[in-house]
C-alpha positions as CSV (number, residue, x, y, z in Angstrom):
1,X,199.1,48.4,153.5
2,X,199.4,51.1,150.2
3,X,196.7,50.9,147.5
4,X,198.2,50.8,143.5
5,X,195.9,51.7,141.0
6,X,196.5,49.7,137.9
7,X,194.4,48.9,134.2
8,X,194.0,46.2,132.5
9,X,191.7,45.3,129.2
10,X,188.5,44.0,130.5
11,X,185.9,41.7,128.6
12,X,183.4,43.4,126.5
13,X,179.9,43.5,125.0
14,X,177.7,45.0,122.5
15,X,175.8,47.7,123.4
16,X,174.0,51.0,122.1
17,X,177.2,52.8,123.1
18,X,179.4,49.8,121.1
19,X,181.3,47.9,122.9
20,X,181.6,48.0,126.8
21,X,182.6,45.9,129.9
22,X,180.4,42.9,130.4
23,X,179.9,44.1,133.9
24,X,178.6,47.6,133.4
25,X,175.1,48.6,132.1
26,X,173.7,51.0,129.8
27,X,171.0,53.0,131.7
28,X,168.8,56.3,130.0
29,X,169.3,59.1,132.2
30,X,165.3,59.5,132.8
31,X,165.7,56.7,135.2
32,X,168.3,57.5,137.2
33,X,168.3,61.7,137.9
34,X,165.9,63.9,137.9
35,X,167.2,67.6,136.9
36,X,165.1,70.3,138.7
37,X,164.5,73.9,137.8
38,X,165.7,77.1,139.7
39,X,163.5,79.6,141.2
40,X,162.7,82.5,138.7
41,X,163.7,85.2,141.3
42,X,162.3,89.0,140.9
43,X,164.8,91.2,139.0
44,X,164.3,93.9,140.9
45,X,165.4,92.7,144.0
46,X,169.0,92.0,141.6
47,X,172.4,94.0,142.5
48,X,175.9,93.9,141.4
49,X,177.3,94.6,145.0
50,X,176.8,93.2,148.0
51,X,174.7,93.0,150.6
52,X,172.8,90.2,149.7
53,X,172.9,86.3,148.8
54,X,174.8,85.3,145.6
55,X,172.8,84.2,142.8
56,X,174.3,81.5,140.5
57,X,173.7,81.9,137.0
58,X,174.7,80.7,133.9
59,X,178.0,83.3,133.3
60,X,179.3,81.7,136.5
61,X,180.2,78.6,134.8
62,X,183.4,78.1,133.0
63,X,183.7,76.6,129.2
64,X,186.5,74.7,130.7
65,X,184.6,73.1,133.7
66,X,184.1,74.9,137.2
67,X,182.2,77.6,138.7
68,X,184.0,81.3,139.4
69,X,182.7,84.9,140.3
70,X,184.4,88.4,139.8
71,X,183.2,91.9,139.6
72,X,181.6,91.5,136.3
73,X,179.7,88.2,137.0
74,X,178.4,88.3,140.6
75,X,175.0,89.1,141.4
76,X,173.1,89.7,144.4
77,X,169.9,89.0,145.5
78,X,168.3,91.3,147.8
79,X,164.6,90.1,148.7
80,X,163.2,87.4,150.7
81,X,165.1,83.9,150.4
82,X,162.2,81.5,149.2
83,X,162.3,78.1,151.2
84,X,164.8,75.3,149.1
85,X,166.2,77.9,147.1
86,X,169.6,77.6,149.1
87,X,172.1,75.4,147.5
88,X,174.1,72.9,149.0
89,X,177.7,71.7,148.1
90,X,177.8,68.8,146.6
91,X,175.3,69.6,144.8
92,X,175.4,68.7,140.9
93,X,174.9,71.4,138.7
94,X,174.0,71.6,134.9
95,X,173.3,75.1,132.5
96,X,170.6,75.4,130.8
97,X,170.7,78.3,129.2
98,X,173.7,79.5,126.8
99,X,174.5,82.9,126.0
100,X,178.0,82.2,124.8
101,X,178.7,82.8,120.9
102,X,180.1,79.1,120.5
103,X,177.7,76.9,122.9
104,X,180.4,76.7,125.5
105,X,178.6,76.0,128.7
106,X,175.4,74.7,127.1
107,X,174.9,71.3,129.3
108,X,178.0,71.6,131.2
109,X,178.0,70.1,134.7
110,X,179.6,71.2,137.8
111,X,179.9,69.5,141.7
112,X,179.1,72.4,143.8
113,X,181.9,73.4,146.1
114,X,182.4,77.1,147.6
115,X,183.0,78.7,150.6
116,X,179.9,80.8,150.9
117,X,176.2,80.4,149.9
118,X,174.4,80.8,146.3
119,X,171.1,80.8,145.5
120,X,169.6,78.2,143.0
121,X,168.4,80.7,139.9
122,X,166.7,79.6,137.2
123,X,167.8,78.2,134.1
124,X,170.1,76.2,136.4
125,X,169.7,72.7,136.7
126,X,170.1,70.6,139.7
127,X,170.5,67.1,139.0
128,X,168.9,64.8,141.9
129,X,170.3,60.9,141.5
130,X,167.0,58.9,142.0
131,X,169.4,56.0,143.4
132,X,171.7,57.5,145.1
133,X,173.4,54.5,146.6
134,X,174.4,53.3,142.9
135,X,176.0,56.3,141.8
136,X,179.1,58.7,142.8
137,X,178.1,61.9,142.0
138,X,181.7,62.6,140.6
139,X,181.5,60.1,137.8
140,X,177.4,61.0,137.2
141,X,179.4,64.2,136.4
142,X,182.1,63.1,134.2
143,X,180.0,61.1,132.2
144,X,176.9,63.9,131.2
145,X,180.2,66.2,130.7
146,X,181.4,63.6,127.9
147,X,182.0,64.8,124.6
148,X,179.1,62.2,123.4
149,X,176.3,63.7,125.9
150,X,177.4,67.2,126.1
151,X,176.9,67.3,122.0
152,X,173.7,65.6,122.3
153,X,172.7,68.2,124.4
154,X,173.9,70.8,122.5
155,X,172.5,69.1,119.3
156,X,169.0,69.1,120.2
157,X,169.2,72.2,122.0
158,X,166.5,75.0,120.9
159,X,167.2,79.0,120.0
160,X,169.4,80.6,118.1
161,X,171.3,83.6,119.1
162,X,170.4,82.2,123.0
163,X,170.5,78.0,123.4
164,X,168.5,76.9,125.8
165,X,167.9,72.8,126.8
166,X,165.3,71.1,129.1
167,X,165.1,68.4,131.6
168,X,163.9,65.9,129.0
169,X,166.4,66.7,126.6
170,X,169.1,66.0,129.3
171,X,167.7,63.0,130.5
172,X,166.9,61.1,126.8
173,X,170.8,60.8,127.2
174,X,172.1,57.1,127.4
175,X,174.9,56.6,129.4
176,X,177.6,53.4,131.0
177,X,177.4,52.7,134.3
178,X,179.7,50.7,136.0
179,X,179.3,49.2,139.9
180,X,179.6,52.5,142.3
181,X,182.6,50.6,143.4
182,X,184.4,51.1,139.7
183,X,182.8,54.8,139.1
184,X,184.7,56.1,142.8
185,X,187.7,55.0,141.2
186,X,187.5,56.0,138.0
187,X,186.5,59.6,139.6
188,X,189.4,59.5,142.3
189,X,191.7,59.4,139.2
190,X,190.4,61.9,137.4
191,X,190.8,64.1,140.9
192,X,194.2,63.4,140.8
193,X,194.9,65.0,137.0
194,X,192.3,67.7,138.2
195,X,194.2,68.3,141.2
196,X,197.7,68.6,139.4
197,X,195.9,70.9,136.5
198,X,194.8,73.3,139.8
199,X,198.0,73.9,140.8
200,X,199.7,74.0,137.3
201,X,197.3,76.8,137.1
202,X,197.9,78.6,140.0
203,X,201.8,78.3,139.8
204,X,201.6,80.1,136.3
205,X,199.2,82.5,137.7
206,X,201.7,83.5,140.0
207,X,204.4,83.8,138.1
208,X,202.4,85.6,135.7
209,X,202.1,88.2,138.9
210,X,205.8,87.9,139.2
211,X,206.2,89.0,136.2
212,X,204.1,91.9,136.8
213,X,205.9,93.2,139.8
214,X,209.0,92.9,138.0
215,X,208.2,94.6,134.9
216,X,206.5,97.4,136.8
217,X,210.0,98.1,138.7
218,X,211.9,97.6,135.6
219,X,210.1,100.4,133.8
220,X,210.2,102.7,136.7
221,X,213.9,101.9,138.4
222,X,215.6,100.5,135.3
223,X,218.8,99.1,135.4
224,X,222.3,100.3,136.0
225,X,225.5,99.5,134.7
226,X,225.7,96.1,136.4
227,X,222.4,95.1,135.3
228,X,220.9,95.5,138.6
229,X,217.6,97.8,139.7
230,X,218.9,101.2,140.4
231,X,217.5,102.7,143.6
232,X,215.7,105.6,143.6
233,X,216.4,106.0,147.4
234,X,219.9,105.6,147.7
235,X,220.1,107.6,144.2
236,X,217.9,109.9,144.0
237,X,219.9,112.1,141.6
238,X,219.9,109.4,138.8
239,X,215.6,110.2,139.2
240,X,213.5,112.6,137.7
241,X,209.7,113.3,138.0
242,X,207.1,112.2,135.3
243,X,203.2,111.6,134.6
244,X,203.9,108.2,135.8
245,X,206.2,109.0,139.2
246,X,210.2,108.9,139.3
247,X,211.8,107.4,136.5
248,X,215.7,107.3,135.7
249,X,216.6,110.9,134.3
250,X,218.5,109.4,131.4
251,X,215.3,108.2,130.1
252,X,213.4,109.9,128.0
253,X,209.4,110.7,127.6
254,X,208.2,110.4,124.0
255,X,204.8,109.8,122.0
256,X,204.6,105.8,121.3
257,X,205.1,106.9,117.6
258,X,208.8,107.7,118.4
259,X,209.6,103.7,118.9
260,X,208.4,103.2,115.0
261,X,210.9,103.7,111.8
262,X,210.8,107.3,110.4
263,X,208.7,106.2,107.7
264,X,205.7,106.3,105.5
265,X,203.1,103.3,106.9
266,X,205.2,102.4,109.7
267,X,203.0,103.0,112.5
268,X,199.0,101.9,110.5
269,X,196.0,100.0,111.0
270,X,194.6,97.6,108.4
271,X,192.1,98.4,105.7
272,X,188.9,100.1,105.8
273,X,185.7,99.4,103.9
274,X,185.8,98.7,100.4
275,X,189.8,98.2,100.2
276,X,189.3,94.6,101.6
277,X,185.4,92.9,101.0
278,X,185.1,89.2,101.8
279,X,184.9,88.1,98.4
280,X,188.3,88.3,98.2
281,X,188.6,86.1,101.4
282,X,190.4,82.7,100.1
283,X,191.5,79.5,102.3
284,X,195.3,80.1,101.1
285,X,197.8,82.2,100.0
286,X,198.9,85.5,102.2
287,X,197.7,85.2,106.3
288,X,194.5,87.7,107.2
289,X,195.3,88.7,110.9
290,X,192.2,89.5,113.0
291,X,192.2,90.9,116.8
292,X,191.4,87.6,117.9
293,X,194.5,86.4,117.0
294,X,196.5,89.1,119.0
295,X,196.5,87.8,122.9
296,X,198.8,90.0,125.6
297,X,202.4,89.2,125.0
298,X,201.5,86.3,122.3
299,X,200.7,86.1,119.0
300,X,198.8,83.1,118.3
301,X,196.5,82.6,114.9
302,X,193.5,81.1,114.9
303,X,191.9,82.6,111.6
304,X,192.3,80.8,108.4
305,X,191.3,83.1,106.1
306,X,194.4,84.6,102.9
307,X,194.2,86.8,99.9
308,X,196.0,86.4,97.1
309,X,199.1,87.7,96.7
310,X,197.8,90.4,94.1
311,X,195.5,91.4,96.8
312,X,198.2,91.4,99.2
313,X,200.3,93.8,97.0
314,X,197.3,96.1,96.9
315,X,197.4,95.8,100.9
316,X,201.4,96.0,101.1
317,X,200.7,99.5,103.3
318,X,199.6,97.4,106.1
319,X,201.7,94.0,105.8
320,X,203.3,92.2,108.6
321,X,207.4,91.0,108.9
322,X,209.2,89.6,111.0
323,X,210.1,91.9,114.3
324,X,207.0,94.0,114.4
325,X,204.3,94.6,117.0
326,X,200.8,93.8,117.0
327,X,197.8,95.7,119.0
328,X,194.3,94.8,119.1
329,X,192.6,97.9,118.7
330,X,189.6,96.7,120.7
331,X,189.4,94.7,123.3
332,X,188.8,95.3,127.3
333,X,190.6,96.9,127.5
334,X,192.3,97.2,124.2
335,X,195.4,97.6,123.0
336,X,197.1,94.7,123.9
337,X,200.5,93.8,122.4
338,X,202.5,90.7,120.6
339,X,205.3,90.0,119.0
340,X,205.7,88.9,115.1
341,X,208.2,86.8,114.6
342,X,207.3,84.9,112.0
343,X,208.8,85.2,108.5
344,X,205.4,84.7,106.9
345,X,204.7,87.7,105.4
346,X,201.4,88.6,106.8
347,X,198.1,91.5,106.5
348,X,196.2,93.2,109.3
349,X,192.6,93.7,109.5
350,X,190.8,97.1,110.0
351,X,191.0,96.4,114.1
352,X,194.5,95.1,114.3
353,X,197.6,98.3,114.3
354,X,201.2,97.3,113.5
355,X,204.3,99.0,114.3
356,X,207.6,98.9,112.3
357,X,209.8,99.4,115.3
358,X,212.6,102.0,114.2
359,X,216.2,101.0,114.8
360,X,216.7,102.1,118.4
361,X,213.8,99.9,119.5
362,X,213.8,96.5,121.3
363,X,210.5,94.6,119.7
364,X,210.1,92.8,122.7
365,X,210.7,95.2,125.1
366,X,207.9,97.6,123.0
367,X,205.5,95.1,123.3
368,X,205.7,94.6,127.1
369,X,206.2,98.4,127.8
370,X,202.6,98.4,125.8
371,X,201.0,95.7,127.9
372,X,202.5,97.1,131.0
373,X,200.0,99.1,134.2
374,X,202.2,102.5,132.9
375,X,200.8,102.4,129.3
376,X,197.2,100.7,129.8
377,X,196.6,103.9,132.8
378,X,197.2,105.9,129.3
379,X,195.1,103.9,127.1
380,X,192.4,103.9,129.5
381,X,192.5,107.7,129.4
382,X,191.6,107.6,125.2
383,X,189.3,104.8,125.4
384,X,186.2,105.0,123.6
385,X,183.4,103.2,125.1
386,X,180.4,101.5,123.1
387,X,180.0,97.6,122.3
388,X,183.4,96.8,121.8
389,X,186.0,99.5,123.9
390,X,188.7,101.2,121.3
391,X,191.3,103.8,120.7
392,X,191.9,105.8,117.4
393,X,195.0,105.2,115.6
394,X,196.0,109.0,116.1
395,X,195.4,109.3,120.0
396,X,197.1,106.2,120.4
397,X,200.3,106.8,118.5
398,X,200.6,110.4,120.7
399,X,200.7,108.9,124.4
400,X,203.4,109.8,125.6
401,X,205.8,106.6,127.4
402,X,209.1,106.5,128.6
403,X,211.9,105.4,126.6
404,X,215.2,103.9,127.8
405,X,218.6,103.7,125.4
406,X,218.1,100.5,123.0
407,X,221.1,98.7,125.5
408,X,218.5,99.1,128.3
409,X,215.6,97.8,126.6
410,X,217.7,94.5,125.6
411,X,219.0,94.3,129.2
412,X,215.5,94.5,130.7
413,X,214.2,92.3,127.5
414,X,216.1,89.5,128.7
415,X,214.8,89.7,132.3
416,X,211.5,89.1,130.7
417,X,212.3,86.6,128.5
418,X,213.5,84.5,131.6
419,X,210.0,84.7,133.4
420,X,208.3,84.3,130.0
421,X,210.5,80.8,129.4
422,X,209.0,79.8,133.2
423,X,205.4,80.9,132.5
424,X,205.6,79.3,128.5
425,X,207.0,76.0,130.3
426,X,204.5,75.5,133.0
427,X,201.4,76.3,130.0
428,X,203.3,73.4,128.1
429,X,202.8,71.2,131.1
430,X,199.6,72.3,131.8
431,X,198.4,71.8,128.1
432,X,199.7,67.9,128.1
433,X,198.2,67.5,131.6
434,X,194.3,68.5,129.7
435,X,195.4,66.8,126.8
436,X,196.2,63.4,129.4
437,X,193.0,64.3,130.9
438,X,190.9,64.3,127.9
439,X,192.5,60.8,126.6
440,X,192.2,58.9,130.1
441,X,188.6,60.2,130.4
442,X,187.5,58.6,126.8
443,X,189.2,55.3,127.9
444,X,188.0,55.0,131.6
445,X,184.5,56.1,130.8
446,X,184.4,53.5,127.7
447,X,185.9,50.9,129.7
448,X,188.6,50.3,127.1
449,X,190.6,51.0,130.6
450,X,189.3,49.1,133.9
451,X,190.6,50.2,137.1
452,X,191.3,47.9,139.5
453,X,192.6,48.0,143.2
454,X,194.9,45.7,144.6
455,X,196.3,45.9,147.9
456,X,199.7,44.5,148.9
């Protein structure tokens, strides 16, 4: 016998939440969980490395859902292990504190799920169904994760620079609840998008490393005649030593200011000061580029501030066309790289540098030379530490990179542009799949789609 999941439009009823299924009820969250506080464990016992238990916290959390832990948000607790302070998985999860600029995590909820032990900090939630047999903990999930509850959270949430929420705050939250029968399947289908998004995810991760490895023997091996790697073992003639090991003696070794037009303002960094206040900040007219808008390999604008054209003009020293580079200035680390190619003329902020590549100079092949391990290793070398990591304009134009003739660069541009179109069409995918995800989520959770199982 197979099982096939189908929907159909159910009856429906009037309820605090509008209209709903006349078989599910509306329930206030203070009579179905209770959500119980983390220990407030001693700081000093705290470390960054192991040995030690993992402590969860909120900067474990993901503003996209999940839990994850690298070297810059893993702590360690050293001291004696209070009884019930261990968590279990399958344990659900909530944060209760938000440090994020945005509210991003504020109230988010997680199914705990990992292959070694964490400890069950404060300012962590744990939610604790007080009828367990009427709920899946999967759809408890997907429903205080709604848009509806998560902004009610957020709403009522107290602070300012740091958000924090509270049990009762989190259970004054009304909520569907359909038979525990209905919520397994409404959760199992949601597994199934989550479970294709995981390995959309992981495939462009590793094609993303792909990438990596290839561009890293690209810009040490190069490419012959016939478009293939040349080999530095079979060939060692065609090698010669540099700062950053062998590399093909035809290349040459030149400051990054060498790749820009011989020109006034073809290498700069936006305005300073006075030259642009934010008075003269409008909704239209001439784009504002900020460092946020400059990603690794992609230019992607999400400011929506213009001047005027006047102003723009005044600011023509630093304008943006079609075939230059981006860097964000800051950053950790900084100085990643994008391509313009927009014909929107365009200006750069104070913490954005553009270059005017000269006429020997591949833009894309610039911009993944400068977001490649052989040019950050320099970067790193001229970084200036303090809130936000930077490089000054002069040190950074003076690194010294190596340069291949302009037929090289295009050969080894379109190499890249092959594993880019790969890595841009699995992000497509994966952005429809969240997009599918967040639409079937509002229906099944509304009940304006039932699930039912029928077995043939």
């Amino acid at each position: 016998m197979s099982r096939k999941m189908i929907c159909a439009l159910g009856q429906f009823k009037d309820s605090p939440l509008q209209k709903i299924p006349k078989d599910w009820d509306i329930v206030c969250l203070k009579d179905e969980i209770n959500v119980l506080h983390g220990y407030a464990f001693v700081g000093d016992y705290f470390t960054d490395s192991p040995p030690g238990e993992v402590l969860l916290v909120p900067g474990n959390f993901h503003r996209e859902g999940g839990i994850y832990f690298n070297d810059n948000n893993t702590k360690y607790y050293q001291g004696l292990i209070p009884d019930g302070t261990l968590l279990n998985n399958g344990d659900l999860l909530i944060v209760m504190t938000d440090l994020s600029p945005r509210t991003l995590i504020l109230g988010r909820v997680v199914q705990l799920q990992l292959p070694f032990r964490v400890l069950h900090n404060q300012r962590i939630g744990k939610i604790v169904p007080k009828l367990p047999d009427t709920w899946d903990k999967r759809f408890l999930m997907l429903v205080i994760n709604s848009d509806r509850v998560r902004s009610n959270i957020i709403s009522n949430a107290t602070g300012t620079t740091v958000r924090h929420t509270s049990p009762d705050r989190i259970t004054a939250n009304v909520v569907p609840k359909p038979s525990v029968r209905e919520q397994s399947k409404i959760a199992d289908i949601i597994d199934t998008i989550d479970a294709a998004i995981a390995h959309t995810e992981a495939l462009i991760h590793k094609l993303k490393q792909i990438k990596a490895g290839l561009l890293h023997d690209l810009l040490t091996c190069g490419l012959d005649e016939n478009g293939e790697l040349r080999d530095a073992i079979a060939h060692p003639e065609q090698f010669k030593d540099s700062p950053f090991g062998r590399i093909p003696k035809d290349w040459d070794l030149c400051p990054l200011y060498y790749f820009a037009q011989r020109k006034k303002n073809s290498f700069v960094n936006g305005p300073f000061g006075s030259d642009l206040l934010a008075r003269e900040l409008i909704d239209e007219g001439v784009p504002v580029i900020y460092v946020r808008d400059v990603k690794s390999g992609e230019y992607e604008r999400v400011s929506t501030v213009h001047v005027s054209n006047k102003k723009a003009k005044e600011l023509s020293f630093c304008d943006v066309q079609y075939g230059d580079v981006l860097i964000a200035k800051v950053g950790d680390p900084p100085c990643d790289a994008a391509p313009y190619f927009s014909y929107e003329t365009a200006i750069i902020t104070q913490d954005v540098i553009r270059i005017r590549p000269s006429d020997d100079t591949d833009t894309f092949f610039l911009v993944n030379l400068i977001n490649s391990q052989i040019t950050k290793k320099s970067v790193e070398t001229i970084t200036i530490a303090g809130t936000r990591k930077r490089v000054s304009l002069t040190e950074f134009k003076n690194i010294e990179i190596p340069k291949p003739s302009l037929e090289e660069q295009r050969k080894i541009s379109s190499i890249l542009r092959e594993q880019d179109r790969k890595i841009h069409s699995e992000e497509a995918y994966l952005k429809k799949l969240k997009l599918q995800k967040k639409g079937l989520m509002h229906d099944l959770l509304t009940g304006k789609m039932r699930v039912n199982e029928i077995k043939q």
